[in-house]
TORSEVEX-31059 format. One record per residue (C-alpha): residue number from 1; residue in one letter; x, y, z. Coordinates in pm, 1 decimal, decimal comma, padded with zeros to 6 digits. Each point is the difference from the previous one (the first is absolute). Example, Ala and Ser with C-alpha at 12.3 -4.5 7.8 and 13.67 -1.06 7.14 Angstrom:
<nodes>
<node resi="1" resn="A" X="01230,0" Y="-00450,0" Z="00780,0"/>
<node resi="2" resn="S" X="00137,0" Y="00344,0" Z="-00066,0"/>
</nodes>
This chain:
<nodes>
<node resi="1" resn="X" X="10545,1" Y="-03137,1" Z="02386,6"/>
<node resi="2" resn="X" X="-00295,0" Y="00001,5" Z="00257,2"/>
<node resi="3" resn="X" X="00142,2" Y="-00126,8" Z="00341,5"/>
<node resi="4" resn="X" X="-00205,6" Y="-00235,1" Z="00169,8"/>
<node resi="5" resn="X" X="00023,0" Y="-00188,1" Z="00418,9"/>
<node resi="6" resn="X" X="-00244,6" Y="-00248,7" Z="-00102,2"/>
<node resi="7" resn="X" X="00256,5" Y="-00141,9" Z="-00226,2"/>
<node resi="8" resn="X" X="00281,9" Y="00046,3" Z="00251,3"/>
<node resi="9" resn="X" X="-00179,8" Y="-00234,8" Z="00249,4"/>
<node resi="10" resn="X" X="-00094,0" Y="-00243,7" Z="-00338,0"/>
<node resi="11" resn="X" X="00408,6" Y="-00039,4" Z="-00080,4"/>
<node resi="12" resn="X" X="00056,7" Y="-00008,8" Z="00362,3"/>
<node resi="13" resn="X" X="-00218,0" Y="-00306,6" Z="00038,4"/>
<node resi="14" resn="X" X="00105,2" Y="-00166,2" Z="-00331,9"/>
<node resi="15" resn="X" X="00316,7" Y="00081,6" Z="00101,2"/>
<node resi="16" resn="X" X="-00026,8" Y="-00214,0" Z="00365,3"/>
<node resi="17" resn="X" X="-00159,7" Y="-00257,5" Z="-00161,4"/>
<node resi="18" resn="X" X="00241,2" Y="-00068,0" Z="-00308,8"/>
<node resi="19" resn="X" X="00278,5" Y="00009,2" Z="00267,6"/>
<node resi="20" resn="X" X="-00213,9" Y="-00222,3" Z="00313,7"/>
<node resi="21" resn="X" X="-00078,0" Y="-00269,4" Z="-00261,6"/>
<node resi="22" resn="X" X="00302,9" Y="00003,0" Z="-00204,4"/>
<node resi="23" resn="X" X="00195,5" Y="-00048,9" Z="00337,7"/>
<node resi="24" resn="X" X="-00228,0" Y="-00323,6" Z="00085,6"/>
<node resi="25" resn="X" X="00053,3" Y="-00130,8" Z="-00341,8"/>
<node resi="26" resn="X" X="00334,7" Y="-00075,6" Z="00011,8"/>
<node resi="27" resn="X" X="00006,0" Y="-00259,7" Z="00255,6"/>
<node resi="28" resn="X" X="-00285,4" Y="-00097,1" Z="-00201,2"/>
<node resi="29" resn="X" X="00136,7" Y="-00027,6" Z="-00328,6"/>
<node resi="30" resn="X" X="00371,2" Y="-00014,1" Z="00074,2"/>
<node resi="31" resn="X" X="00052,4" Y="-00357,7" Z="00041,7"/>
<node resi="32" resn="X" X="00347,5" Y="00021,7" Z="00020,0"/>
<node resi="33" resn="X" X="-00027,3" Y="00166,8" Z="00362,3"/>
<node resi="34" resn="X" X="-00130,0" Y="-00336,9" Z="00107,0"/>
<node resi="35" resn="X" X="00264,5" Y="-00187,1" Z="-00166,9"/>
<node resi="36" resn="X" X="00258,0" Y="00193,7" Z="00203,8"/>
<node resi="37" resn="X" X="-00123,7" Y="-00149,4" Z="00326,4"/>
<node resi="38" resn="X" X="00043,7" Y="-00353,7" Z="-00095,5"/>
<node resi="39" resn="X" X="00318,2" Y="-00002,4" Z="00053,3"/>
<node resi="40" resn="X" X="-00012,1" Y="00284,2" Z="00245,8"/>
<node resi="41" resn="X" X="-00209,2" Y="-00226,1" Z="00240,6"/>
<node resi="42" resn="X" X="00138,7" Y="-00306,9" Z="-00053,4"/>
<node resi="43" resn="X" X="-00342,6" Y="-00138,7" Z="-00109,7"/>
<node resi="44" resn="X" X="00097,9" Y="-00288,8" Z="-00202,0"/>
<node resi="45" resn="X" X="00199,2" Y="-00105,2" Z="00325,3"/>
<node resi="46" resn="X" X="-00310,5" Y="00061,0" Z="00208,2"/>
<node resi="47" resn="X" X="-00257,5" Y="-00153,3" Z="-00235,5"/>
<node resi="48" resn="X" X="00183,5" Y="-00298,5" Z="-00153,1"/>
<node resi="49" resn="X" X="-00082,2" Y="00101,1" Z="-00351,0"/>
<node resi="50" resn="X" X="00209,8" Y="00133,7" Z="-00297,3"/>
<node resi="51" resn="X" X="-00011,7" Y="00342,6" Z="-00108,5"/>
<node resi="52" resn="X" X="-00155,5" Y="-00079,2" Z="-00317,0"/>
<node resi="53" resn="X" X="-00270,3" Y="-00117,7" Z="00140,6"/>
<node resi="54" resn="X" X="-00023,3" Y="00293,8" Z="00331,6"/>
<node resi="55" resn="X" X="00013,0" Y="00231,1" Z="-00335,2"/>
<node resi="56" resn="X" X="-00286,3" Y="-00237,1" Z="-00201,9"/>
<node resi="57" resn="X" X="-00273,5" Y="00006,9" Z="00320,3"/>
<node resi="58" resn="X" X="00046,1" Y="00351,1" Z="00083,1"/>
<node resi="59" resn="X" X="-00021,1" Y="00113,8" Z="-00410,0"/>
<node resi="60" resn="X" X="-00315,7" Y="-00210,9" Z="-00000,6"/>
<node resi="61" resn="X" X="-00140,3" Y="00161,8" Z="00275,9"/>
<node resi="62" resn="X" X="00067,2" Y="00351,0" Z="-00160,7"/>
<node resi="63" resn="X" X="-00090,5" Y="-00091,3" Z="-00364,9"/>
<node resi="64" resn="X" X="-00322,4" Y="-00070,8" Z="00147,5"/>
<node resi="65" resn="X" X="-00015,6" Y="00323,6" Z="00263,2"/>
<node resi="66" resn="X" X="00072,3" Y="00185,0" Z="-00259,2"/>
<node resi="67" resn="X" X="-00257,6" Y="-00088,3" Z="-00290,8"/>
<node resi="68" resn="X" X="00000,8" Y="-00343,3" Z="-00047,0"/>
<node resi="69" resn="X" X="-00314,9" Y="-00253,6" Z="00008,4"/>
<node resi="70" resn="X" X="00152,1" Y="-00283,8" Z="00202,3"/>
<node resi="71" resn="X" X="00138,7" Y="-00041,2" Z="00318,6"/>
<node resi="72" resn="X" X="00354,8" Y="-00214,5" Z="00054,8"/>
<node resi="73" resn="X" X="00263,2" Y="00026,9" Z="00206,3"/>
<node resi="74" resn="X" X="00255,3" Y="-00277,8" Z="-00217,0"/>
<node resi="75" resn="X" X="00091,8" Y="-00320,5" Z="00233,3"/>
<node resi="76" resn="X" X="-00176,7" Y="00108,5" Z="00265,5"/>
<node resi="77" resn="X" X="-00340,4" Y="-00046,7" Z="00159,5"/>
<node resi="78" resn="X" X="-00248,8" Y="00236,6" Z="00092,9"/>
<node resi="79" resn="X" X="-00372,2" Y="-00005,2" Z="00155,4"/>
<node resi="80" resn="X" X="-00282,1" Y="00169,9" Z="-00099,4"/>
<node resi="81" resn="X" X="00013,6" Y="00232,8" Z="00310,4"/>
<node resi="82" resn="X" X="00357,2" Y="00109,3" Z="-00145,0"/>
<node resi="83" resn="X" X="-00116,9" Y="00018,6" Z="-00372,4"/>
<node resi="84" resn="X" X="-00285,4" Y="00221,2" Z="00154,7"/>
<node resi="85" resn="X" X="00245,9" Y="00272,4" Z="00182,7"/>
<node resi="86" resn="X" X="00234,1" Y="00003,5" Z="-00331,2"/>
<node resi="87" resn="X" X="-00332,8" Y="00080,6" Z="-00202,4"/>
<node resi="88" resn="X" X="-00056,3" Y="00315,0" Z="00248,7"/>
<node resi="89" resn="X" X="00353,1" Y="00079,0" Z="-00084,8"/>
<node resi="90" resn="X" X="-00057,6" Y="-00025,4" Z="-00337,7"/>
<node resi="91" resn="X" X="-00277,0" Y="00234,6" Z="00042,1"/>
<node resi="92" resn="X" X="00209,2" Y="00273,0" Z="00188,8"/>
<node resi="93" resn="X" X="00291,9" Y="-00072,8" Z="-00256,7"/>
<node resi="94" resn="X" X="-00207,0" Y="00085,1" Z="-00315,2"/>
<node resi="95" resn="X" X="-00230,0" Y="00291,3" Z="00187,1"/>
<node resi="96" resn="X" X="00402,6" Y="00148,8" Z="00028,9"/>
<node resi="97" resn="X" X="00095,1" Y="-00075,4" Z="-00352,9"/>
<node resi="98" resn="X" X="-00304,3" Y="00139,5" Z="-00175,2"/>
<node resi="99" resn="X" X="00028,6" Y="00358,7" Z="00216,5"/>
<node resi="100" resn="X" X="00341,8" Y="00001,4" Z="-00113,2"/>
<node resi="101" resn="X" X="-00064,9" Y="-00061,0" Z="-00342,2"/>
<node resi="102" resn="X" X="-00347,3" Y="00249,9" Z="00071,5"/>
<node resi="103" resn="X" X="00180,1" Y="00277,9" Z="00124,5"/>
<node resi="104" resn="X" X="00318,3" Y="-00006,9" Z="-00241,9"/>
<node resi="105" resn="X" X="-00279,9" Y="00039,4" Z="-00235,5"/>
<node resi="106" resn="X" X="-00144,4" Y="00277,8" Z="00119,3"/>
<node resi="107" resn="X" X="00269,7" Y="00180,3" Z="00070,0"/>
<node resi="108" resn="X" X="00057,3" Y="-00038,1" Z="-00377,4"/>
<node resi="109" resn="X" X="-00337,6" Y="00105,5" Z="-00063,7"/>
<node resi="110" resn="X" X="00013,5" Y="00298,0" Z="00195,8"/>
<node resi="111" resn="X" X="00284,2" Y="00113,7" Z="-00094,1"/>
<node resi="112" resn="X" X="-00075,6" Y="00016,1" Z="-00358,1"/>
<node resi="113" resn="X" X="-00333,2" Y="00153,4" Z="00082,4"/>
<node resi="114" resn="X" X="00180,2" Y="00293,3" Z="00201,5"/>
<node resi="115" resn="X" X="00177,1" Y="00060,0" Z="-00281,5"/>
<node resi="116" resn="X" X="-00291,8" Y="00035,5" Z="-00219,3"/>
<node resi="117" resn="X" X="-00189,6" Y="00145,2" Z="00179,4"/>
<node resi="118" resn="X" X="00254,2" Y="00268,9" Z="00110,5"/>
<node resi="119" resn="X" X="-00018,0" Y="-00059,7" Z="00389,1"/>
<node resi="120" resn="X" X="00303,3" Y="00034,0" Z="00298,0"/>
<node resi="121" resn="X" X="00005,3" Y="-00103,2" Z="00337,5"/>
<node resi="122" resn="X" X="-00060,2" Y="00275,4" Z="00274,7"/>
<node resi="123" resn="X" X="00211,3" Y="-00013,0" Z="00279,2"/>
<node resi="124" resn="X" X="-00171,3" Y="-00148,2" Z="00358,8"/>
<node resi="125" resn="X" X="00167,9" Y="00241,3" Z="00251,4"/>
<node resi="126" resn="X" X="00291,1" Y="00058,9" Z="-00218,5"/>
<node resi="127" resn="X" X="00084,1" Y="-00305,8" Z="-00085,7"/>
<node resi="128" resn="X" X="-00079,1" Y="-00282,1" Z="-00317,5"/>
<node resi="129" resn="X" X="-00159,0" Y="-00322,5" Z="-00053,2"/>
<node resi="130" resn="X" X="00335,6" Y="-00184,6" Z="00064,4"/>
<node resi="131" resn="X" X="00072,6" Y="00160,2" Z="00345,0"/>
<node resi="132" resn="X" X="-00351,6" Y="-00103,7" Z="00127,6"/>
<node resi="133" resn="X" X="-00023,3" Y="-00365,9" Z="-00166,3"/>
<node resi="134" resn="X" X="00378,7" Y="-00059,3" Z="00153,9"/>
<node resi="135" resn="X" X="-00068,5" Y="00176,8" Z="00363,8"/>
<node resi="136" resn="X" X="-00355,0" Y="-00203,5" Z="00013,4"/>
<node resi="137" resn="X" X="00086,3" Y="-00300,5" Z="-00090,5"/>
<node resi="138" resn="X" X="00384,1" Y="00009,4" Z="00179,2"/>
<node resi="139" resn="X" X="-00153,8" Y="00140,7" Z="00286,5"/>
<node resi="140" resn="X" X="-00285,0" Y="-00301,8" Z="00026,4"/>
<node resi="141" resn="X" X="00237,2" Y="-00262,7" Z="-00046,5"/>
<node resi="142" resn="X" X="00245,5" Y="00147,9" Z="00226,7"/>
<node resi="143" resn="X" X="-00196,2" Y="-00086,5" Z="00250,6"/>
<node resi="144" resn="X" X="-00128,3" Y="-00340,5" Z="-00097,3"/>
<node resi="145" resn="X" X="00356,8" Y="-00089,1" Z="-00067,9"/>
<node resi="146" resn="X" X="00075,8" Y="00119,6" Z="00364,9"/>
<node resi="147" resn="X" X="-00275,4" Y="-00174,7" Z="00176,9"/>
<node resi="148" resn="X" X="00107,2" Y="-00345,7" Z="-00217,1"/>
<node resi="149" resn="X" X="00363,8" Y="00040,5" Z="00122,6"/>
<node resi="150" resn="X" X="-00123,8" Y="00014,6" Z="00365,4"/>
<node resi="151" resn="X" X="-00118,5" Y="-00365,5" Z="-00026,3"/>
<node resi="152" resn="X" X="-00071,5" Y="-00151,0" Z="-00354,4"/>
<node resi="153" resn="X" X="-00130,9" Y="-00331,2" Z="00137,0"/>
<node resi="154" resn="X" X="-00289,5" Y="00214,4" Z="00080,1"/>
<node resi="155" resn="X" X="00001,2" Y="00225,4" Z="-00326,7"/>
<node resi="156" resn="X" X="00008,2" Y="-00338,9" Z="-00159,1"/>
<node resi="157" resn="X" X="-00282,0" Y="-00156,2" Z="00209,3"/>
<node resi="158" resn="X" X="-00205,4" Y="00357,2" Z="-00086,9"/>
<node resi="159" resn="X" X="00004,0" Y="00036,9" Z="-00362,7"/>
<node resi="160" resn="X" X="-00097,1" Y="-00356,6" Z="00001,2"/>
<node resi="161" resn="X" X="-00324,7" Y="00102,1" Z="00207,2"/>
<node resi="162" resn="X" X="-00002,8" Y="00308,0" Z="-00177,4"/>
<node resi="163" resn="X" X="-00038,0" Y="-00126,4" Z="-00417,5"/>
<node resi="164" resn="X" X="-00107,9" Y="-00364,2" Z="00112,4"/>
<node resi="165" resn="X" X="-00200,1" Y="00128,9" Z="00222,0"/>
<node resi="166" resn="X" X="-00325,3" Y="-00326,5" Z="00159,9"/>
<node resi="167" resn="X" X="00256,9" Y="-00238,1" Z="-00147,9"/>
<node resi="168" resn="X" X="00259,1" Y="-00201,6" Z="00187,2"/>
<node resi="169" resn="X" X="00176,1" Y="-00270,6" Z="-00315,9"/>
<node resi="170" resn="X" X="00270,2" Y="00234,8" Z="00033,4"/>
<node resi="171" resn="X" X="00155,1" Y="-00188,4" Z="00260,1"/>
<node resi="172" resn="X" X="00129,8" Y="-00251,8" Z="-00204,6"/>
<node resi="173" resn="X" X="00047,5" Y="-00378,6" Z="00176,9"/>
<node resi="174" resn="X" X="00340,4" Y="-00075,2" Z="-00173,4"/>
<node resi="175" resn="X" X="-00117,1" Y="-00382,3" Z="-00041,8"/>
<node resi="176" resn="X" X="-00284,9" Y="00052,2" Z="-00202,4"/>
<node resi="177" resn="X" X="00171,7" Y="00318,3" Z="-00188,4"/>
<node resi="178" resn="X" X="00328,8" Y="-00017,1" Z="00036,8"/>
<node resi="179" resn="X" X="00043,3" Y="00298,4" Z="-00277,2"/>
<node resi="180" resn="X" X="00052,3" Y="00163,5" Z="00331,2"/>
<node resi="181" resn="X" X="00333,6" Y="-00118,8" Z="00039,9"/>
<node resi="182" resn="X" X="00164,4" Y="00185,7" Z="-00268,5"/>
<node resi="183" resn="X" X="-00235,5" Y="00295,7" Z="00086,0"/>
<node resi="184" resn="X" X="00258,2" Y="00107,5" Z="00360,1"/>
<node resi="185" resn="X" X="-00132,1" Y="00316,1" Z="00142,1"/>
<node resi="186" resn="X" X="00283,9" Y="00180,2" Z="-00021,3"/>
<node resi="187" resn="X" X="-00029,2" Y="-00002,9" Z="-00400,2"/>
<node resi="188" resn="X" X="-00320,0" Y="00187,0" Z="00114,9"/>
<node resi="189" resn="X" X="00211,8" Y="00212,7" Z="00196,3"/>
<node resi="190" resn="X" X="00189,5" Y="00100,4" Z="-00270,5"/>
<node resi="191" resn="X" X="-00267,0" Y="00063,1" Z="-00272,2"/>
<node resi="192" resn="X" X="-00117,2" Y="00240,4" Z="00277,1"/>
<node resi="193" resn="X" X="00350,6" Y="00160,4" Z="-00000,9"/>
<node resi="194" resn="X" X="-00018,2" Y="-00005,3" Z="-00401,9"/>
<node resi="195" resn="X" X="-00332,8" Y="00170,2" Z="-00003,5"/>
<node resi="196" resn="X" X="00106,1" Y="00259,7" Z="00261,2"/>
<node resi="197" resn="X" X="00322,3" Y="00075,1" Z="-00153,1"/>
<node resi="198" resn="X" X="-00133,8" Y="00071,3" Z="-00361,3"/>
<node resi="199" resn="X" X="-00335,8" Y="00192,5" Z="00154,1"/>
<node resi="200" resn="X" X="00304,8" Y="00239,1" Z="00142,5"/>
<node resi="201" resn="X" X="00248,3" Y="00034,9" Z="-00272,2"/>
<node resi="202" resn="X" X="-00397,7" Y="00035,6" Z="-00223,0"/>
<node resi="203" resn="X" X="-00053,2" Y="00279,6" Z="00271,4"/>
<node resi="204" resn="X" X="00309,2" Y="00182,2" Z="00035,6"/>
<node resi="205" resn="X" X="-00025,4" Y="00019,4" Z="-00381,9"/>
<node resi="206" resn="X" X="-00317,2" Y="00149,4" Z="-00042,7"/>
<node resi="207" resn="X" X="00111,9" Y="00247,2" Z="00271,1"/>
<node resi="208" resn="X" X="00294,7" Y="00081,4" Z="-00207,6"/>
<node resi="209" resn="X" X="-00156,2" Y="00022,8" Z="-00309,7"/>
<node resi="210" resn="X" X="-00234,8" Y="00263,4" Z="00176,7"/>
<node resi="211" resn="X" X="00230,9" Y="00210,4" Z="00101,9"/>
<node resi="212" resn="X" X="00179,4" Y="00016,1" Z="-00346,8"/>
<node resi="213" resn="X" X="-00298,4" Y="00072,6" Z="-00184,6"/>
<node resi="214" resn="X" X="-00089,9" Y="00226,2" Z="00246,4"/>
<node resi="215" resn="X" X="-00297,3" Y="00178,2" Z="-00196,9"/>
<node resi="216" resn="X" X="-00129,9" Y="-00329,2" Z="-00027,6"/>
<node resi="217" resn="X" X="-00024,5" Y="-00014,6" Z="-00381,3"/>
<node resi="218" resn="X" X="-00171,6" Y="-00346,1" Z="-00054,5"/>
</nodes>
């Protein structure tokens, strides 16, 4: 089989981004990771409202974040200023999906068409596609995650600026949206922790898998 380093850097990049949205979709599309912070955070104590209905506004919200046509958040009010921000999320939610879906695909594609076509990845300086996708990518987030840790007020503060960037209905007023409420940062925090963790077990594997394919056979 010819051996190719374009195609090295083409798995490497599927690779990252297979593993970089795959790692933001599960917070996304696990809604049982929410569930475990009702009770975690004492919200229905907090709130005044029954779990039933924490867990009916928040699967509302997502149903309609993640696809659907109308925006609800069960018992509770919203503005249009809020229903605005959760339709920007909406729009960063599905952008994440489709890649996913996108990329999965093409690594299908690809794959098939490397084996038609008769083609193998070329080492880059020795090494594979899945030492390069899992040193980038572990490396960048490495540092993100550092810098967040430092202060994540901030971090919080700038990716708002960052993918909402003019706009300011993220600061929600909690009488006109109080969605909010069941929405505590620190179930922010710990998608952020979610995301990281996955991104480095997805990273340490790829690294792995590089080193015991070592020819780099995909």
């Amino acid at each position: 089989m010819k051996r190719s380093k374009i195609l090295t850097l083409l798995w490497a990049v599927l690779a990252a981004v297979v593993v970089l949205t795959g790692a933001i979709a599960a917070p996304i599309l696990c809604r049982s990771f929410y569930y475990a912070h009702i009770d975690a955070l004492d919200l229905t104590e907090q709130i005044g409202l029954s779990e039933t209905e924490i867990r009916r506004a928040y699967n509302e919200m997502m149903d309609y974040c993640t696809g659907g046509d109308t925006f609800s958040t069960g018992i509770l009010p919203h503005s249009q200023e809020g229903a605005s921000h959760f339709a920007d999320v909406r729009g960063l939610f599905l952008l994440d999906l489709g890649l996913l879906a996108g990329s999965v695909a093409a690594c299908v594609v690809l794959f098939v068409l490397t084996r038609l076509l008769k083609r193998r990845c070329a080492p880059i300086l020795g090494r594979g596609p899945g030492f390069w996708a899992g040193a980038g990518l572990g490396v960048s987030f490495a540092v993100i995650g550092g810098l967040a840790a430092l202060d994540f007020d901030r971090a919080f503060v700038v990716f708002h600026h960052l993918f909402f960037p003019g706009k300011d209905n993220w600061l929600f007023n909690p009488n006109t949206d109080p969605i909010i409420f069941i929405l505590p940062q620190v179930f922010f925090r710990n998608c952020a922790l979610l995301i990281l963790g996955l991104l480095l077990v997805g990273c340490i594997g790829m690294i792995v898998w590089d080193f015991v394919r070592p020819k780099a056979r995909v």
